[in-house]
Z-matrix of the N, CA and C atoms (Angstrom, degrees):
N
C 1 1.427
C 2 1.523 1 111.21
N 3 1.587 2 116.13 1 -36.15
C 4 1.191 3 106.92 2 179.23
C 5 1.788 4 121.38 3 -62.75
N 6 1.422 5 96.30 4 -44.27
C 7 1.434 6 107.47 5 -178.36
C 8 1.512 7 116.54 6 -52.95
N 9 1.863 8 127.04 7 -46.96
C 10 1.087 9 127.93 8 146.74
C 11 1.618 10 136.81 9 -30.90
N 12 1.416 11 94.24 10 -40.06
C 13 2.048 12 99.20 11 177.90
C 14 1.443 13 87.13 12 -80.25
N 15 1.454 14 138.46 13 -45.59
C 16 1.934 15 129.63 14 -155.54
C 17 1.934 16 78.70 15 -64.85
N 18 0.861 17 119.38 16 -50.12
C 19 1.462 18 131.76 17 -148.18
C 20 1.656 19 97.17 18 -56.93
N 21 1.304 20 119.33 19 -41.81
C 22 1.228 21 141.39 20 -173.36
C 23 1.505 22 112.63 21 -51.39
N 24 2.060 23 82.52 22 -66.76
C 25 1.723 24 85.64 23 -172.45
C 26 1.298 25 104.44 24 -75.21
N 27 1.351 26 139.97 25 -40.22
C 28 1.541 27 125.53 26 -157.91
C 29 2.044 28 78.86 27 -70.59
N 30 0.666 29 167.55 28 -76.70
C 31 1.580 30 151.31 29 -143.53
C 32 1.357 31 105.12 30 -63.78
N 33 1.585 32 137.99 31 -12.61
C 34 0.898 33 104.65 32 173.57
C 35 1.598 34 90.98 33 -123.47
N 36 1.094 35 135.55 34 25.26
C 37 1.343 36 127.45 35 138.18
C 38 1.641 37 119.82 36 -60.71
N 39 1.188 38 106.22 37 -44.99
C 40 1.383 39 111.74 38 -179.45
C 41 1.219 40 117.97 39 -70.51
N 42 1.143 41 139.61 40 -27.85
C 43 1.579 42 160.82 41 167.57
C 44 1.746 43 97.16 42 -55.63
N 45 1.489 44 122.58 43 -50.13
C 46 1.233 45 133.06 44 173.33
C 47 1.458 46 113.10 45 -52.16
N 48 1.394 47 107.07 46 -58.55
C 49 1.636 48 106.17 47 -161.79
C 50 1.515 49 94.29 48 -81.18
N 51 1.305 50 133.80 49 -31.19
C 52 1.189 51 122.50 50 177.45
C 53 1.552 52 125.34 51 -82.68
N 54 1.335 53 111.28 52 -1.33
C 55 1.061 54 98.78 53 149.65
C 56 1.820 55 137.31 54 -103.44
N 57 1.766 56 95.60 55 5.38
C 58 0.858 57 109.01 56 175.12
C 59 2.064 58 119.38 57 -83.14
N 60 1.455 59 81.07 58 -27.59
C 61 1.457 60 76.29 59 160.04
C 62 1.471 61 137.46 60 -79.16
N 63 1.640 62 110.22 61 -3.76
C 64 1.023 63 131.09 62 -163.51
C 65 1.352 64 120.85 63 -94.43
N 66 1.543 65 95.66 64 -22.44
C 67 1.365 66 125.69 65 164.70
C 68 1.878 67 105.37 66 -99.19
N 69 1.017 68 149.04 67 -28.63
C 70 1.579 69 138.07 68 158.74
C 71 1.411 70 92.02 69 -40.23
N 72 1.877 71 110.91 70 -81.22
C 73 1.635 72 123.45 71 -156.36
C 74 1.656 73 96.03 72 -42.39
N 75 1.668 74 126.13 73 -46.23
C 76 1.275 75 109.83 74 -160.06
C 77 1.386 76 104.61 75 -70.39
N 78 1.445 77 132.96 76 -38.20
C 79 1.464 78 124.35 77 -169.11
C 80 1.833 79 105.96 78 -74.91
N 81 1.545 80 113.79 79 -38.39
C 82 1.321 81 114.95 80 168.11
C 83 1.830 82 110.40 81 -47.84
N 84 0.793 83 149.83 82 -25.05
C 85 1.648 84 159.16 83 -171.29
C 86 1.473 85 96.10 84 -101.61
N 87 1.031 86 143.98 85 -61.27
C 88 1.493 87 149.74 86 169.85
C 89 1.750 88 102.33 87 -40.01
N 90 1.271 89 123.88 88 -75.01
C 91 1.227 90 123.20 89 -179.10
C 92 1.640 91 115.13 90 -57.80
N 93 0.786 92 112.65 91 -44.02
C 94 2.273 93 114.66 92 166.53
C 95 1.210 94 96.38 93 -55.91
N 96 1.403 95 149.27 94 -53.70
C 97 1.498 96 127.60 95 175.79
C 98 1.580 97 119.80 96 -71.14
N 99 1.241 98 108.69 97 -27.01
C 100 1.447 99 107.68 98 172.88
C 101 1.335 100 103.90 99 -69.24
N 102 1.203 101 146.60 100 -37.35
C 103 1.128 102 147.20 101 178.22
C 104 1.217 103 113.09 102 -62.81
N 105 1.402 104 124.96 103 -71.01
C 106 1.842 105 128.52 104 161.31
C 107 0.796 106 129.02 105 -29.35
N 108 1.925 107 119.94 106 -33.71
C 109 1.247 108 119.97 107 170.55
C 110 1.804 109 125.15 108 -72.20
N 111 1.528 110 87.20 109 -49.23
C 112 1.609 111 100.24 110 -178.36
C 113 1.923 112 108.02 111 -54.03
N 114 1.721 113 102.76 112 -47.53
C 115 1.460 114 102.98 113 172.27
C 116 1.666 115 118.07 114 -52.23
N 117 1.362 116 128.33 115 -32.50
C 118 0.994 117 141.88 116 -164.37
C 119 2.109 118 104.52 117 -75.45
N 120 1.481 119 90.20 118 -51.39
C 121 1.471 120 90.68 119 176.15
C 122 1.431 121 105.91 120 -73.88
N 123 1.297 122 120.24 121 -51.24
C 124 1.934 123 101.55 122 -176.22
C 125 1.715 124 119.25 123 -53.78
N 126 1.410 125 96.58 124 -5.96
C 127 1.856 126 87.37 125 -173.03
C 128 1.293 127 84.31 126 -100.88
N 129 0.931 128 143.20 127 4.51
C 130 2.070 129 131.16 128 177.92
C 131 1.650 130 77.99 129 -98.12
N 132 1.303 131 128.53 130 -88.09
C 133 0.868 132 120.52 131 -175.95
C 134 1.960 133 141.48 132 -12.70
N 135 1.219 134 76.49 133 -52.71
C 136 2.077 135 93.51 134 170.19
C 137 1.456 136 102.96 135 -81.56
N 138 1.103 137 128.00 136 0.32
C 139 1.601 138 122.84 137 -171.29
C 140 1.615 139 104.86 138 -126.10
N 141 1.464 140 122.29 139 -24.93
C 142 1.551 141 112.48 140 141.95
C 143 1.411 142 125.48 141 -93.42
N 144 1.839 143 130.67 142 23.62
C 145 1.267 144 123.77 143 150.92
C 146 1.564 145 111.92 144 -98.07
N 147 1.512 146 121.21 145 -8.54
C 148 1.533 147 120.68 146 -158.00
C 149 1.849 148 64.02 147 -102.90
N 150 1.501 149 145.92 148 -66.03
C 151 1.302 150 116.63 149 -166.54
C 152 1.653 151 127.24 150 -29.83
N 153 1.383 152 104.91 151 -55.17
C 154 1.386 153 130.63 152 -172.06
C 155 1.214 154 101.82 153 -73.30
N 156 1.461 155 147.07 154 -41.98
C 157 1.482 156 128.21 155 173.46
C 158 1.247 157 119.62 156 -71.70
N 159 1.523 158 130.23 157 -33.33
C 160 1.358 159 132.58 158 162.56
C 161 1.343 160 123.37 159 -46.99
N 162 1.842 161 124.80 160 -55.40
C 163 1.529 162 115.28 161 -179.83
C 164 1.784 163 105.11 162 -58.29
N 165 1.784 164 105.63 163 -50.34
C 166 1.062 165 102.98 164 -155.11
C 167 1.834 166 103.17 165 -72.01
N 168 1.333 167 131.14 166 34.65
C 169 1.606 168 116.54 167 -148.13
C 170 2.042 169 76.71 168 -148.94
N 171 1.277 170 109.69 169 -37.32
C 172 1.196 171 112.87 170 -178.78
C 173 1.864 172 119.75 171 -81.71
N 174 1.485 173 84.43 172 -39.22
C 175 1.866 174 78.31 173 179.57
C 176 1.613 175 105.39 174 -106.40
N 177 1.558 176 118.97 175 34.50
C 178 1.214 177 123.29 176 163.68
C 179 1.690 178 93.66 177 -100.57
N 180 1.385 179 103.49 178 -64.80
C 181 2.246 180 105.59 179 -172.69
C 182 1.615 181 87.96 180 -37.91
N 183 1.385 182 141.40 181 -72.20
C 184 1.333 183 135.50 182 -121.54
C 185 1.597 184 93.18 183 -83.82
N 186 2.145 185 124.27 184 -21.42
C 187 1.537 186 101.01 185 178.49
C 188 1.365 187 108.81 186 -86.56
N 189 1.316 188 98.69 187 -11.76
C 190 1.618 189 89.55 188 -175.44
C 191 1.620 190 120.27 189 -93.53
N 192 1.559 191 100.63 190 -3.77
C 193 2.009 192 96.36 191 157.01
C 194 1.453 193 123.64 192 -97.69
N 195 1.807 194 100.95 193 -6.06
C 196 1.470 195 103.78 194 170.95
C 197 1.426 196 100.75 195 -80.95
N 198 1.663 197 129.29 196 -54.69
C 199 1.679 198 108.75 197 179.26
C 200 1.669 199 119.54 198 -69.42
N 201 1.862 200 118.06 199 0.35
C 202 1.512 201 111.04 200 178.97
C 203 2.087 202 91.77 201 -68.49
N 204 1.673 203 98.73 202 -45.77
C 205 1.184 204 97.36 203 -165.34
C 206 1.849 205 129.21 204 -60.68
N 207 1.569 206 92.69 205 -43.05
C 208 1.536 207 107.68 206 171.37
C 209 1.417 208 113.76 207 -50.67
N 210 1.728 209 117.06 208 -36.84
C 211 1.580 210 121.89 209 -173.45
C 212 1.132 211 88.84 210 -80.27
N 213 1.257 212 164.47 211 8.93
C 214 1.378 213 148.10 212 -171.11
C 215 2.172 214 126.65 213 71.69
N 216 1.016 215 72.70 214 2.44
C 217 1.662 216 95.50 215 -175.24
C 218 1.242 217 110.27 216 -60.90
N 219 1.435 218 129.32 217 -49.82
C 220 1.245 219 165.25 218 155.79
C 221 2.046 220 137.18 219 -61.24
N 222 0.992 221 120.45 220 85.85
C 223 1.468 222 98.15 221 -157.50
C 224 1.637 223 88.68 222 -76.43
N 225 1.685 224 100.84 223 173.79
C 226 1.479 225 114.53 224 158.88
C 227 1.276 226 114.65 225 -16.24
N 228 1.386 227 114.56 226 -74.73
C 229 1.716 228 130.93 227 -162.62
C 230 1.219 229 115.98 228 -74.98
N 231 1.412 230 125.58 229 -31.98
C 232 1.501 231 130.70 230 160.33
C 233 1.627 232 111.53 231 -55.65
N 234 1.392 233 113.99 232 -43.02
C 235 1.279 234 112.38 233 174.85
C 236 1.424 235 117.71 234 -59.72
N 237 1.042 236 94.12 235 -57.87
C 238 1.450 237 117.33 236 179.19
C 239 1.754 238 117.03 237 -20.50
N 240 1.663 239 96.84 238 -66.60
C 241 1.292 240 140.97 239 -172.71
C 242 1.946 241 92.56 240 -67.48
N 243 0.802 242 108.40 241 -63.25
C 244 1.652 243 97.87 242 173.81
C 245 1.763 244 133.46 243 -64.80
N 246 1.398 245 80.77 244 -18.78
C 247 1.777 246 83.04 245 172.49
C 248 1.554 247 97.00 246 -85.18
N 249 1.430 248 128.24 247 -59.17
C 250 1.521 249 115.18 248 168.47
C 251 1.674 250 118.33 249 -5.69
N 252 1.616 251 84.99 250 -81.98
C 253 2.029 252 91.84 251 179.07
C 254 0.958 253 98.59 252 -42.09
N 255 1.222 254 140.14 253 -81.28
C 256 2.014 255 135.54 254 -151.77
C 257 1.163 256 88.73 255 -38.40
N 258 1.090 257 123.92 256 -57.73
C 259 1.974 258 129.74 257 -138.25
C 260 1.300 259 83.39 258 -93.43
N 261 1.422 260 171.30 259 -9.17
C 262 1.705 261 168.10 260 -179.35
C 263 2.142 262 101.34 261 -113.31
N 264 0.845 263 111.55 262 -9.46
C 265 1.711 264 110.46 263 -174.71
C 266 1.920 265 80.33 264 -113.41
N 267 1.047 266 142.63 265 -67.76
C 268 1.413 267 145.07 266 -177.62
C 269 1.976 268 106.71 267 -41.57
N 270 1.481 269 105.85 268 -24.81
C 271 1.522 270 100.82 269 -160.11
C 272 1.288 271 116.06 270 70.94
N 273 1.677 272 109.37 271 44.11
C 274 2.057 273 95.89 272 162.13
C 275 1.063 274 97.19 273 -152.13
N 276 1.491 275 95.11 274 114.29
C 277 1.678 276 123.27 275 168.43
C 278 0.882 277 109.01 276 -20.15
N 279 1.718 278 125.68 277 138.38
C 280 1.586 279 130.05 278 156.33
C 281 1.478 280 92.91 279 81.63
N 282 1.559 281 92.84 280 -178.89
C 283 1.589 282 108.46 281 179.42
C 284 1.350 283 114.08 282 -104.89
N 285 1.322 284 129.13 283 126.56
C 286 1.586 285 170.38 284 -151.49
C 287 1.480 286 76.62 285 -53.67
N 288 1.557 287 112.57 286 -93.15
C 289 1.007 288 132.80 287 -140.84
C 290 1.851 289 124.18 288 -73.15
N 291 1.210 290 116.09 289 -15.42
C 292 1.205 291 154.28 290 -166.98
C 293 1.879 292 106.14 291 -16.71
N 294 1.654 293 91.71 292 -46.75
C 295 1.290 294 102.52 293 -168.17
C 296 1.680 295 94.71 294 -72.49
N 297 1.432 296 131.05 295 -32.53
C 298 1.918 297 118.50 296 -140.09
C 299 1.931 298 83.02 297 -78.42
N 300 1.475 299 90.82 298 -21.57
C 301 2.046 300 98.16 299 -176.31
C 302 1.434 301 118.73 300 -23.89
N 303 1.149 302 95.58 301 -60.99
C 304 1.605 303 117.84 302 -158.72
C 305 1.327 304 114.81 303 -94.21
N 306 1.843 305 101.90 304 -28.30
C 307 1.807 306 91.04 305 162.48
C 308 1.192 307 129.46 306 -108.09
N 309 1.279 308 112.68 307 36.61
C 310 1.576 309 120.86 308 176.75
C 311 1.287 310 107.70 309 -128.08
């Protein structure tokens, strides 16, 4: 009888720890997708605010050196020279603005 009750508890000790691992592995698998997911939304996220700060960051510099220039603030060549940079830090050959030059 004794050997039957030892027999008992070590089987349902083991039933314990194994299901305790069963429950670690399940929350360990739960947290790796929570993680993938959350990573997954901040990179959509950071990749439609870097869209939206670029147009709106680019065709703000270029009105405000066309009215520095129109007010006189700005000569030709200063302008000039700053649309370059925008247009050489952006990666596009030549100067951006070239054409608003000549008709404004």
């Amino acid at each position: 009888m004794a050997d039957a009750t030892a027999y008992n508890t070590m089987t349902l000790a083991q039933q314990g720890s194994s299901d305790a691992v069963f429950d670690v592995v399940l929350w360990v698998i739960v947290l790796i997708i929570a993680v993938v997911v959350l990573g997954v939304v901040l990179m959509q996220l950071r990749r439609i605010m870097r869209e939206n700060d670029d147009s709106q960051t680019k065709g703000l510099m270029l009105d405000d050196l066309r009215k520095l220039r129109n007010e006189g603030h700005l000569s030709p060549e200063e302008y000039q020279r700053a649309v370059d940079a925008i247009a050489q830090r952006m990666g596009t050959p030549g100067g951006v603005d070239k054409g608003s030059q000549s008709a404004e």
